[in-house]
C-alpha positions in Angstrom: -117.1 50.4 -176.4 -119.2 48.7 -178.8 -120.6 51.4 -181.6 -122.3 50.9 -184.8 -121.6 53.3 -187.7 -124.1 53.3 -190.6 -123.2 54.1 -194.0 -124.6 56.6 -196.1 -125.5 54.7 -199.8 -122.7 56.7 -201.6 -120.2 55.4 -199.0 -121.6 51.5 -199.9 -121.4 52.2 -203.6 -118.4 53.1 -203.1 -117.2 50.2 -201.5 -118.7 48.0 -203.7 -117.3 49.2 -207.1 -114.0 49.3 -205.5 -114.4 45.6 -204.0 -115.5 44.5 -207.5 -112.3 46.4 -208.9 -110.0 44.5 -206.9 -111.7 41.1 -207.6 -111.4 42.0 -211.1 -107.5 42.8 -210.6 -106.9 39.5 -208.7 -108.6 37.9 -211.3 -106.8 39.0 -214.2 -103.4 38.6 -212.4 -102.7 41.7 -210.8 -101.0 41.9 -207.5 -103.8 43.8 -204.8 -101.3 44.2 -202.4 -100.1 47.7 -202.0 -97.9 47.2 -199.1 -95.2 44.6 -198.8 -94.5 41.7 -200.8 -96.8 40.3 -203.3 -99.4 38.3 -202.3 -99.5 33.9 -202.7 -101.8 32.7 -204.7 -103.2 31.2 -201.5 -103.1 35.0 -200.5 -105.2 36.3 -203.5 -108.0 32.9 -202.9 -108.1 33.9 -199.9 -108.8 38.1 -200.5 -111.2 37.0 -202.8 -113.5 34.6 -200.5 -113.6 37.4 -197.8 -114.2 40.3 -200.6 -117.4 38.0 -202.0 -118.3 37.0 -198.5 -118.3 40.6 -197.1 -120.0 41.6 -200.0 -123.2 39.4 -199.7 
């Protein structure tokens, strides 16, 4: 079952400013995680590389 799902461009923008949003939180020292305990700061590198990777 391999499917491809296409975004519409409101559902990308939306991703995007919400990726930038978290980068921006990680950045400034907020915790991103919403579920458990907080996040390492090998934890938040890490979020970020994948966020900017996905993102390009």
């Amino acid at each position: 079952m391999n499917q491809h799902i296409e975004l519409t461009p409101g559902e990308k923008e939306k991703i995007a400013i919400r990726a930038k949003e978290i980068v921006q939180d990680i950045e400034s020292g907020k915790d991103p995680n919403f579920y458990g305990p907080p996040l390492t700061q090998s934890g938040k590198e890490r979020m970020l590389v994948t966020i900017q990777t996905a993102s390009n």
